[in-house]
N, C-alpha and C positions, 0 to 999 in steps of 0.2 A: 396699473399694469407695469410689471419690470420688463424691462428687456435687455438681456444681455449679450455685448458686443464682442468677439472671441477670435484668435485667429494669431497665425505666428507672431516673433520679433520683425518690426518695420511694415506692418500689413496696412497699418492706418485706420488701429481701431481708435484709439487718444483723438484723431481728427473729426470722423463718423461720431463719435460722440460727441463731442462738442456742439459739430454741426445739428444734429437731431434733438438735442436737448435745447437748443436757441431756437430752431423749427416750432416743437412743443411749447419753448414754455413753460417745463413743469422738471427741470432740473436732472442733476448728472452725478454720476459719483464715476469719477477717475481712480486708475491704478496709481497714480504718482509718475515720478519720475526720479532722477538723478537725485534733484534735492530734494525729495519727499522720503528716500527709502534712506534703511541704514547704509552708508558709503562700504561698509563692510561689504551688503552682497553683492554690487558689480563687480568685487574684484571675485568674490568668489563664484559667481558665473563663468564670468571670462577664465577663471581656472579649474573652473569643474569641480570645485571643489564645495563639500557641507551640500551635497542635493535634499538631502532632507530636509535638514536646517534651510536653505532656499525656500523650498515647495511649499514650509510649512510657516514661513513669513508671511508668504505672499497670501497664502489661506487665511492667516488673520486677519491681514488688509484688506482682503473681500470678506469677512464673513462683517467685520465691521461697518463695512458698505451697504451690506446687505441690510444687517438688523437697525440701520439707520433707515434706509430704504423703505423697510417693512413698517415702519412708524408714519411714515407722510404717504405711505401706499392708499390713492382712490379709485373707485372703480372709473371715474373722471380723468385719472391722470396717467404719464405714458411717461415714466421714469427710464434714463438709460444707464446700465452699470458695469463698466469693463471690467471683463473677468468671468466665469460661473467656473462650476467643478469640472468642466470638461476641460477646460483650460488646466488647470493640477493633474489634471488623467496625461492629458498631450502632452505635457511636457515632458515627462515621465522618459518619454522617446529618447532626449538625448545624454539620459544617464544611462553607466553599465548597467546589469544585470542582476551586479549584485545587491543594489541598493531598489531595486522593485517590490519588492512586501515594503520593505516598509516607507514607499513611498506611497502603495496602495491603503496603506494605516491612515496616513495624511488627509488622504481625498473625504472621510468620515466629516471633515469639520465641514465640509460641503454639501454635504445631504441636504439640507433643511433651506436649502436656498431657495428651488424650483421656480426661475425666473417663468415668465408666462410665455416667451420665446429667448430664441436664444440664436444671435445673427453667427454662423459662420463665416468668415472675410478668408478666399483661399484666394492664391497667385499662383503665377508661374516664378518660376525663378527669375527670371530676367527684370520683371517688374521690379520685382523685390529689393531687387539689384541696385537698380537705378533710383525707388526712395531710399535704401540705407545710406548710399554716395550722397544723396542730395542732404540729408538732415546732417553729415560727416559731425559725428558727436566724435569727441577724445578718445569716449570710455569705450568705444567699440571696433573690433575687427572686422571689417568689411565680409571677407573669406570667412569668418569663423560664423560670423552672423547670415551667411547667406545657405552654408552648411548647416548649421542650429535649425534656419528656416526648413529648410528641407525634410529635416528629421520631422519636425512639429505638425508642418502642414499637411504631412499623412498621416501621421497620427491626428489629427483634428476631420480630415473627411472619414478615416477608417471608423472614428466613434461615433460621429454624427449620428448616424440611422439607429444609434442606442440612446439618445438624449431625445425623448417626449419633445415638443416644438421648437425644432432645431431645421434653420435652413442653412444650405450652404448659400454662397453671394461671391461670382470669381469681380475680382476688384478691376480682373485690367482691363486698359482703356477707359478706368471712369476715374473720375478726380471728386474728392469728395467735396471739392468746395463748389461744385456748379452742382444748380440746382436737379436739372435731368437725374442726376446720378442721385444723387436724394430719395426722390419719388421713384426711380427700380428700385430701391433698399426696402422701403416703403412699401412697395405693391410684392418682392418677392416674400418680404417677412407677413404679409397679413394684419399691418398697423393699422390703424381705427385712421381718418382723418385728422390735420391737424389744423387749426383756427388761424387762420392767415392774419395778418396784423394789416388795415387798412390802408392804402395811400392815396392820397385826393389831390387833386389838382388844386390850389389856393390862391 
């Protein structure tokens, strides 16, 4: 079973996956980060500039996740993988208009994924707010990123109800590191049980 975790800049899908995949047991494929991607596209992010060239990077990092994914996939196992095509759709949001076909061109390398769910992570702004302050990365604008946010996170509930096993999941007030907030992710997305790992008195 894949399942994929989605949701704006700073929402705390990197963390939700980690934690879910340690839960499971049965492994994770991350988006990267700072020192995974080319240094090239933060800057071109942060200046808006190459959306295509962007969208259609970050498509190969997941399609690569994917078809990795698809090799160790068991009907046993409960794989987490940041990213799906709704993720390439929503971003879409915060470029002009005139670069829309053929950002919708892009979204094709995403067809063939069809995670088996697919977590939506939405906020409020304020949330949002307050983990981009907290992680205070160099390479980020606080105001740019909390605006970015904005744009993406309606574009990610507006597609929802078009993505086949797709929930939404609002983050705030829960932390991903305590376990409560785990088990709503859990019980909202429809996950199988997961094999607890013993601890005994000695």
């Amino acid at each position: 079973m894949r399942v994929a975790i989605v949701g704006g800049p700073g929402i705390g899908k990197s963390t939700l996956l980690r934690q879910l995949a340690d839960l499971y047991h049965h492994g994770s494929y991350g988006e990267g980060e700072e020192g995974v991607w080319d240094p090239r596209v933060l800057d071109d992010i942060a200046a808006g500039r190459n959306p295509v060239g962007v969208t259609a990077y970050f498509a190969r990092l997941y399609d690569a996740n994917y078809r990795d994914a698809a090799r160790h996939d068991h009907s046993d196992r409960v794989m987490f993988i940041e990213g799906a095509r709704i993720t390439l759709e929503a971003h879409i949001a915060e470029y002009p208009a005139e670069y829309h076909a053929r950002l919708h061109e892009v979204l094709s390398i995403g067809d063939g994924w069809n995670p088996d769910r697919t977590i939506v992570l939405t906020s409020h702004t304020d949330t949002i707010e307050k983990h981009i302050r907290l992680r205070n990365r160099a390479s980020e604008n606080v105001e740019q990123m909390v605006q970015r946010f904005r744009l993406i996170d309606e574009a990610f509930r507006r597609l929802a109800p078009s993505y086949p096993g797709t929930v939404l999941f609002n983050r705030d007030h829960r932390e991903f590191h305590d376990r409560s907030s785990l088990l709503e992710v859990i019980a909202a997305a429809g996950l199988p049980p997961f094999e607890e790992v013993p601890y005994e008195m000695l």
